[in-house]
N, CA, C and O atoms as CSV, one atom per row, in Angstrom:
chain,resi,resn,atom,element,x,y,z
A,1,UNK,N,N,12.490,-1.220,-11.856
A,1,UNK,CA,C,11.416,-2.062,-11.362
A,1,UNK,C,C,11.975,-2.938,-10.249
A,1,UNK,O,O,13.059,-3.519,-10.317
A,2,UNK,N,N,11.053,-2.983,-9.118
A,2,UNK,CA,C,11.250,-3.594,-7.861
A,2,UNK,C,C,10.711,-4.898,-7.794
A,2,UNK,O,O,9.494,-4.938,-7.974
A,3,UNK,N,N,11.333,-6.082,-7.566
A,3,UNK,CA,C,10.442,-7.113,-6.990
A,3,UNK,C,C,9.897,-7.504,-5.671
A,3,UNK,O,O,9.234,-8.490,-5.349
A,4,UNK,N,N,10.374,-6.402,-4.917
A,4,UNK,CA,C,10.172,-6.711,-3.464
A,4,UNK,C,C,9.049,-5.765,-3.383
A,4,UNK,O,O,9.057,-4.653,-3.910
A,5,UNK,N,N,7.962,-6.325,-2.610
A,5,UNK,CA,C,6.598,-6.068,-2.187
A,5,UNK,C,C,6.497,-4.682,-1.227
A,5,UNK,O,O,7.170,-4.912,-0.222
A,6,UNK,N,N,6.224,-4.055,-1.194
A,6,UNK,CA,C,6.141,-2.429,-0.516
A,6,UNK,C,C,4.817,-2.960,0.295
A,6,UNK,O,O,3.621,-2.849,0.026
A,7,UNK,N,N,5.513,-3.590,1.412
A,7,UNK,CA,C,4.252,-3.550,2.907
A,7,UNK,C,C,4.280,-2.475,3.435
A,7,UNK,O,O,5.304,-1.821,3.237
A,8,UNK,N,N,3.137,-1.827,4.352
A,8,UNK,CA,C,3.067,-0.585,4.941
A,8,UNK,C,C,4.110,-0.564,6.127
A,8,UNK,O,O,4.797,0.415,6.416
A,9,UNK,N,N,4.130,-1.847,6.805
A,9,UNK,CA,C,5.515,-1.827,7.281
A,9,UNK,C,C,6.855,-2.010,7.283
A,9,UNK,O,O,7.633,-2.211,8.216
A,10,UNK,N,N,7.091,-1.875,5.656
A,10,UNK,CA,C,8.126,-2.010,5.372
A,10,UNK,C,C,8.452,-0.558,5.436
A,10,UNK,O,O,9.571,-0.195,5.799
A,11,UNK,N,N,7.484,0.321,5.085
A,11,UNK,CA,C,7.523,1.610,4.065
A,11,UNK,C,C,7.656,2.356,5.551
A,11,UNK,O,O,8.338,3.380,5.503
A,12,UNK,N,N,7.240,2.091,6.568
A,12,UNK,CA,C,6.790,3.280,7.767
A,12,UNK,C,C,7.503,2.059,8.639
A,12,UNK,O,O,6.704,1.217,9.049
A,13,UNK,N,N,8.838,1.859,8.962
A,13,UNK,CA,C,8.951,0.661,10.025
A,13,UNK,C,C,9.157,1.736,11.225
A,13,UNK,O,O,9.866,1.205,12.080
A,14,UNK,N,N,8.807,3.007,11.582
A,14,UNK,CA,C,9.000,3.425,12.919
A,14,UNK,C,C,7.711,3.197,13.236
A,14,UNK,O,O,7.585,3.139,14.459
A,15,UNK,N,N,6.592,3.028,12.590
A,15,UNK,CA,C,5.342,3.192,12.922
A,15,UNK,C,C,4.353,1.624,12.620
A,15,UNK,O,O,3.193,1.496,12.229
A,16,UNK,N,N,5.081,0.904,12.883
A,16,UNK,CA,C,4.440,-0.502,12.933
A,16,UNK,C,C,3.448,-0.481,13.928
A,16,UNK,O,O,2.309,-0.792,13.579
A,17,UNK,N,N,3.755,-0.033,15.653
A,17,UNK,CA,C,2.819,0.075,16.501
A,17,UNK,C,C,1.713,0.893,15.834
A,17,UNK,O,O,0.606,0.455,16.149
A,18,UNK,N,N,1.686,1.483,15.372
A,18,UNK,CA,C,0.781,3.064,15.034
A,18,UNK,C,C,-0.018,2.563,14.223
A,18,UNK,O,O,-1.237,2.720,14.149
A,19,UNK,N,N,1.109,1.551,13.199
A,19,UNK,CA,C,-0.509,1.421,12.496
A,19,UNK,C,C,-1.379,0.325,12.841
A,19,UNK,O,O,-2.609,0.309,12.793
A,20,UNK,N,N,-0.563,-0.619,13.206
A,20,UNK,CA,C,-1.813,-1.563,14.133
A,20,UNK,C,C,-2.597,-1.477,15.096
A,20,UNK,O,O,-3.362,-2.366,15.470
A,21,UNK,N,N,-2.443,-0.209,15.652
A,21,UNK,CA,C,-3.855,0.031,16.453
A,21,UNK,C,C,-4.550,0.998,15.057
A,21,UNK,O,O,-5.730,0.798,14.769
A,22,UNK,N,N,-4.036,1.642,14.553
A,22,UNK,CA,C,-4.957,2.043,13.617
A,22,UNK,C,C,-6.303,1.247,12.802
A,22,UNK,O,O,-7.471,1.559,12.571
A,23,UNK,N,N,-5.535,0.193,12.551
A,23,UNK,CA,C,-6.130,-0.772,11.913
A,23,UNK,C,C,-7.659,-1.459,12.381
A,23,UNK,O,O,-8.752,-1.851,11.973
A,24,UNK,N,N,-6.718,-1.248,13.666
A,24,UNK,CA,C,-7.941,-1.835,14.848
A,24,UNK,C,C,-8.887,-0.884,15.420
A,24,UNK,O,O,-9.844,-1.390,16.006
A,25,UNK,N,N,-8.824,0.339,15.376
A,25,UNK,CA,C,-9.425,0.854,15.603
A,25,UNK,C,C,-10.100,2.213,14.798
A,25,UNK,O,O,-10.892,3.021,15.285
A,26,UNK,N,N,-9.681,2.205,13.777
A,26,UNK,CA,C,-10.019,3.331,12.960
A,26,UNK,C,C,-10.442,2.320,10.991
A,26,UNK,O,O,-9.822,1.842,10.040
A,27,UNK,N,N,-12.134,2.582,11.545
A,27,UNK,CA,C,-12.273,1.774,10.489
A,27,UNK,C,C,-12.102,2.049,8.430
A,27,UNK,O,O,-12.262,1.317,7.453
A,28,UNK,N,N,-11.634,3.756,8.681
A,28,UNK,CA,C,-11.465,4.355,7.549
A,28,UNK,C,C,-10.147,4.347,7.121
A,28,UNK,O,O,-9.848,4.650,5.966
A,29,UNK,N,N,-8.820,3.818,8.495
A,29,UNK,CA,C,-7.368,3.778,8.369
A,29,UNK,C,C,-7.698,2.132,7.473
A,29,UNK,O,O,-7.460,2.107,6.265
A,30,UNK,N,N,-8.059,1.274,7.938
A,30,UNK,CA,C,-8.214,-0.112,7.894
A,30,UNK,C,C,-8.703,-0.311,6.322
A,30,UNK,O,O,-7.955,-0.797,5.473
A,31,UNK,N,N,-9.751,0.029,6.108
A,31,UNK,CA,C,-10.006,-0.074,4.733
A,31,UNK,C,C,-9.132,0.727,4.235
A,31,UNK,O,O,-8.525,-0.266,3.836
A,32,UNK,N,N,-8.381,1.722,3.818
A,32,UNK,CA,C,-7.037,2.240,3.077
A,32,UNK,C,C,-5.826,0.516,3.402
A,32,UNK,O,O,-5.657,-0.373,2.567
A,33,UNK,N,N,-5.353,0.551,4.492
A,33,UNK,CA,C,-4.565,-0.140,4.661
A,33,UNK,C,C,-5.041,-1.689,4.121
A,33,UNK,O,O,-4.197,-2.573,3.975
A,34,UNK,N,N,-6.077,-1.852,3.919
A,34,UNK,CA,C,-6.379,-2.722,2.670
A,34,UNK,C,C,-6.485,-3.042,1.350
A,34,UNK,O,O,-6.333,-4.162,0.861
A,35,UNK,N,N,-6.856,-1.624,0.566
A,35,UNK,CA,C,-6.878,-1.442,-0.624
A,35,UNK,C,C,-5.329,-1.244,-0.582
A,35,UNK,O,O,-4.877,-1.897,-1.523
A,36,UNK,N,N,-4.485,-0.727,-0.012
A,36,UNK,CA,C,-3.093,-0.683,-0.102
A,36,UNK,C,C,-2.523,-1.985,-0.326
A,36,UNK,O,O,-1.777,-2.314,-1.248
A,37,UNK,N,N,-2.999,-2.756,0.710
A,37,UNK,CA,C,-2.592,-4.379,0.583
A,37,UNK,C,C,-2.774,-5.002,-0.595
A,37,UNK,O,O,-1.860,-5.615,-1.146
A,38,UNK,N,N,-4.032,-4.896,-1.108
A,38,UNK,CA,C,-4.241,-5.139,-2.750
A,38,UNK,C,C,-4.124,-4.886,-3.714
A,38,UNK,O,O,-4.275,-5.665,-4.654
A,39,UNK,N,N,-3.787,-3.600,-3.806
A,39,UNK,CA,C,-3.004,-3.334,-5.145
A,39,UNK,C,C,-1.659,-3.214,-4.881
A,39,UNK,O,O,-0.976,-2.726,-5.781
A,40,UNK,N,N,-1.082,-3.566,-3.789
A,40,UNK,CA,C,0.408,-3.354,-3.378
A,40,UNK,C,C,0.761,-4.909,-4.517
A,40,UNK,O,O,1.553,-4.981,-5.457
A,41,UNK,N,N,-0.092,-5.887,-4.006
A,41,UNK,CA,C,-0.205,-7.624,-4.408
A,41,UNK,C,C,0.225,-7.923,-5.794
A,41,UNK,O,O,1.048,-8.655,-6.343
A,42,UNK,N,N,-1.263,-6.482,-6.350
A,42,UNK,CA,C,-1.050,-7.047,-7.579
A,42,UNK,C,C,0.214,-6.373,-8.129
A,42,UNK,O,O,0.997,-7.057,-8.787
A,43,UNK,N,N,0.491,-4.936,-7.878
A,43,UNK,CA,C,1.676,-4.833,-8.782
A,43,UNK,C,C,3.083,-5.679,-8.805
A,43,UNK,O,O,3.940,-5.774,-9.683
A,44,UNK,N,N,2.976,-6.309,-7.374
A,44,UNK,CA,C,4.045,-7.160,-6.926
A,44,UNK,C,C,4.045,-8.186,-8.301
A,44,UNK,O,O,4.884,-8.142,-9.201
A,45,UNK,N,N,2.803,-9.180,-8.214
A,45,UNK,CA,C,2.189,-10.241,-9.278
A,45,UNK,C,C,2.508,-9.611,-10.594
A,45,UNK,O,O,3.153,-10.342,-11.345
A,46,UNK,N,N,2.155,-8.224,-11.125
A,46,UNK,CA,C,2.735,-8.117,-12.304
A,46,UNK,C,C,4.113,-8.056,-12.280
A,46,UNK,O,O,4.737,-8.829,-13.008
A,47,UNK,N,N,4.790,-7.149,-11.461
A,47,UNK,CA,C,6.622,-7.331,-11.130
A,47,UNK,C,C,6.893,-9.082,-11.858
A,47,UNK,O,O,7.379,-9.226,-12.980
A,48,UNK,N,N,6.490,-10.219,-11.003
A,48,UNK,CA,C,7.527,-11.172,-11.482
A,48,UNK,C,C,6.782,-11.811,-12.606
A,48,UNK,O,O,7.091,-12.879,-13.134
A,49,UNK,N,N,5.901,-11.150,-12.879
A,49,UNK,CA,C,5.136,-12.044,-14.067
A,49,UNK,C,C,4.279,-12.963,-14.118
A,49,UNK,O,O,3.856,-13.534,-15.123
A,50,UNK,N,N,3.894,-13.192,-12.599
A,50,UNK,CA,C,2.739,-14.092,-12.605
A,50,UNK,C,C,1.236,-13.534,-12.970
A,50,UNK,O,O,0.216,-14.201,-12.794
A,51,UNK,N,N,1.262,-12.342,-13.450
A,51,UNK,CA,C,0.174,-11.822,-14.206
A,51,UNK,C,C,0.642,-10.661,-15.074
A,51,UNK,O,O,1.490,-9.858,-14.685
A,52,UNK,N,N,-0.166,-10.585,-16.713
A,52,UNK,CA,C,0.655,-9.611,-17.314
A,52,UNK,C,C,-0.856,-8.508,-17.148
A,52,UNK,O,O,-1.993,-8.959,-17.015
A,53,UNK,N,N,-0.456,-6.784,-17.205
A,53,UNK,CA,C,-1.052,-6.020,-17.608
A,53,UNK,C,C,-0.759,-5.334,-18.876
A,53,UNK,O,O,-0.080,-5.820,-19.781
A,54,UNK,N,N,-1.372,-4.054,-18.887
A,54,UNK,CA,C,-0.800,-3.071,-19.703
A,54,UNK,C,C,0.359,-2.504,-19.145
A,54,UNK,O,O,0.761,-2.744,-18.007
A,55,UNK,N,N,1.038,-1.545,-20.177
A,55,UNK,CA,C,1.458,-0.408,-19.077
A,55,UNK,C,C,0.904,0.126,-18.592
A,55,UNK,O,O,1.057,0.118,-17.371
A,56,UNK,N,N,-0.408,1.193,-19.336
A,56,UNK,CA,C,-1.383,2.040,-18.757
A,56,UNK,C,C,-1.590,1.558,-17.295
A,56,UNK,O,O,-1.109,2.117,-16.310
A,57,UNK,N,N,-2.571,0.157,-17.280
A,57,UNK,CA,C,-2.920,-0.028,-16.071
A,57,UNK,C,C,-1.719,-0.121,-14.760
A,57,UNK,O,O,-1.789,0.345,-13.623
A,58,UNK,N,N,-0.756,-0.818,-15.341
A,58,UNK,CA,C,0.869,-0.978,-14.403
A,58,UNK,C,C,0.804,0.664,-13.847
A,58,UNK,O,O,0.700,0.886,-12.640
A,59,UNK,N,N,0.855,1.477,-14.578
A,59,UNK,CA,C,1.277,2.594,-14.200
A,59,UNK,C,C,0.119,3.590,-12.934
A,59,UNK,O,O,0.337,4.577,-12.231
A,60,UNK,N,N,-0.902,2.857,-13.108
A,60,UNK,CA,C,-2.241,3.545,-13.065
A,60,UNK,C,C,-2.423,2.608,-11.300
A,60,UNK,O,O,-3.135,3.069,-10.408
A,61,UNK,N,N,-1.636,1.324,-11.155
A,61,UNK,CA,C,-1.834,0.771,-10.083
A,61,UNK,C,C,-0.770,1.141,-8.932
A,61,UNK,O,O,-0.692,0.808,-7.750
A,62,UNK,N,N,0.168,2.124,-9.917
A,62,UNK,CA,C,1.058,2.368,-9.477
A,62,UNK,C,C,1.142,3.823,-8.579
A,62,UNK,O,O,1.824,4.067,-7.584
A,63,UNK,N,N,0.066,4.796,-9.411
A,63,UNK,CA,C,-0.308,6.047,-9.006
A,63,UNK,C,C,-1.276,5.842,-7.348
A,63,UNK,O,O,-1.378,6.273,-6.199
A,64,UNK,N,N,-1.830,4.807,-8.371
A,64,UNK,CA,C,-2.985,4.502,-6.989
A,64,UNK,C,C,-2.287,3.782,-5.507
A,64,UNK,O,O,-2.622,4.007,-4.344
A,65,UNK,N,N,-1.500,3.104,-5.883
A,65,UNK,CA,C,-0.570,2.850,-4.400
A,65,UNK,C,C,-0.063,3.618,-3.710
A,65,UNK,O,O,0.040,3.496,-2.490
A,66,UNK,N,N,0.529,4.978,-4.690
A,66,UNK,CA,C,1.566,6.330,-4.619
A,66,UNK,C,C,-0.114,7.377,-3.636
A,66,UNK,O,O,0.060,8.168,-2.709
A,67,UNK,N,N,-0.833,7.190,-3.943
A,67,UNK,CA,C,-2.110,8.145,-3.570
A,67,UNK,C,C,-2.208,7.377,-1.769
A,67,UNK,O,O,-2.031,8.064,-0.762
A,68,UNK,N,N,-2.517,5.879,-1.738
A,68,UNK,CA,C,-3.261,5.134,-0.343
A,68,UNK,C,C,-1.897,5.599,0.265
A,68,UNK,O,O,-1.948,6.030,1.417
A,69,UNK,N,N,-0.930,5.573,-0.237
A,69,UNK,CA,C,0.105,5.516,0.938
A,69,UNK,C,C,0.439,6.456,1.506
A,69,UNK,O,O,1.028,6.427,2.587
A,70,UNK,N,N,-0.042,8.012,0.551
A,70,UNK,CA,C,0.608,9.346,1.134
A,70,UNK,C,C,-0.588,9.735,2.053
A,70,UNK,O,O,-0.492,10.683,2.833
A,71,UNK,N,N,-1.646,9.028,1.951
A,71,UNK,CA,C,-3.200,9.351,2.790
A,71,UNK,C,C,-2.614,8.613,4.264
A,71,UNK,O,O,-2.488,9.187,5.346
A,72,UNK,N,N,-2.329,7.305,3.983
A,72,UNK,CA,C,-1.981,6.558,5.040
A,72,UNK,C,C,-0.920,7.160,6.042
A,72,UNK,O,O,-1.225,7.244,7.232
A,73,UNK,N,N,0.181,7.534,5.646
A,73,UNK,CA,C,1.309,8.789,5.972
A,73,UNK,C,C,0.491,9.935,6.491
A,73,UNK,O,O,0.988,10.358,7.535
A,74,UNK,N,N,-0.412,10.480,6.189
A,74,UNK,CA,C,-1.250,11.287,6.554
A,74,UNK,C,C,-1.915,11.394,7.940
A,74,UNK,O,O,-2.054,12.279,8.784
A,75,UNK,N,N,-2.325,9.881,7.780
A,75,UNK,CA,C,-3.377,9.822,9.066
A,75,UNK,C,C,-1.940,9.543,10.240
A,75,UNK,O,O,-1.850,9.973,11.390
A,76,UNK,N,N,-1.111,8.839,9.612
A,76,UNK,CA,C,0.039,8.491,10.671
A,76,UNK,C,C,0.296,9.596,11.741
A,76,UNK,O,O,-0.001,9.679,12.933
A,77,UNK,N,N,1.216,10.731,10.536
A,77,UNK,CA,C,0.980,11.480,11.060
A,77,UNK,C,C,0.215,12.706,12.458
A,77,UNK,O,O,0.426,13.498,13.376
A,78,UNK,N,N,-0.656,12.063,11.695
A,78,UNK,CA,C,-1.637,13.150,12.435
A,78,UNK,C,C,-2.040,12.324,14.165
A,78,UNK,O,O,-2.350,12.919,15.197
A,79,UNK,N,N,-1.902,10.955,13.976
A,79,UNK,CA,C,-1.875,10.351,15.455
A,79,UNK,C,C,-0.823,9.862,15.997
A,79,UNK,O,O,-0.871,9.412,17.142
């Protein structure tokens, strides 16, 4: 278990430019790169304990970060 926060630019730092025009201009990149932002938050928040879950859900917020990010990688990709 990690306590350090998985930003999209931490995760893709060749593509910091890339994704900020994405952001800005692709309104289906933008909402991903948001829901990414928010459940990136909370698993962070469960990491140090300032909120407890299950495992189930821990694991389940965990799949779902593992899903926005390989979509996000995706669109990178592709522009």
């Amino acid at each position: 278990m990690t306590h350090t926060p998985h930003e999209l630019a931490e995760e893709f730092p060749d593509a910091a430019d890339k994704i900020h025009a994405l952001k800005t201009s692709n309104a289906h990149f933008a909402r991903l790169a948001d829901e990414y932002h928010e459940v990136n938050r909370e698993i962070h928040r469960l990491e140090t304990r300032v909120e407890t879950a299950s495992d189930a859900h821990e694991a389940e917020l965990r799949r779902r970060r593992m899903a926005l990010k390989d979509e996000v990688a995706a669109m990178l990709a592709k522009n």
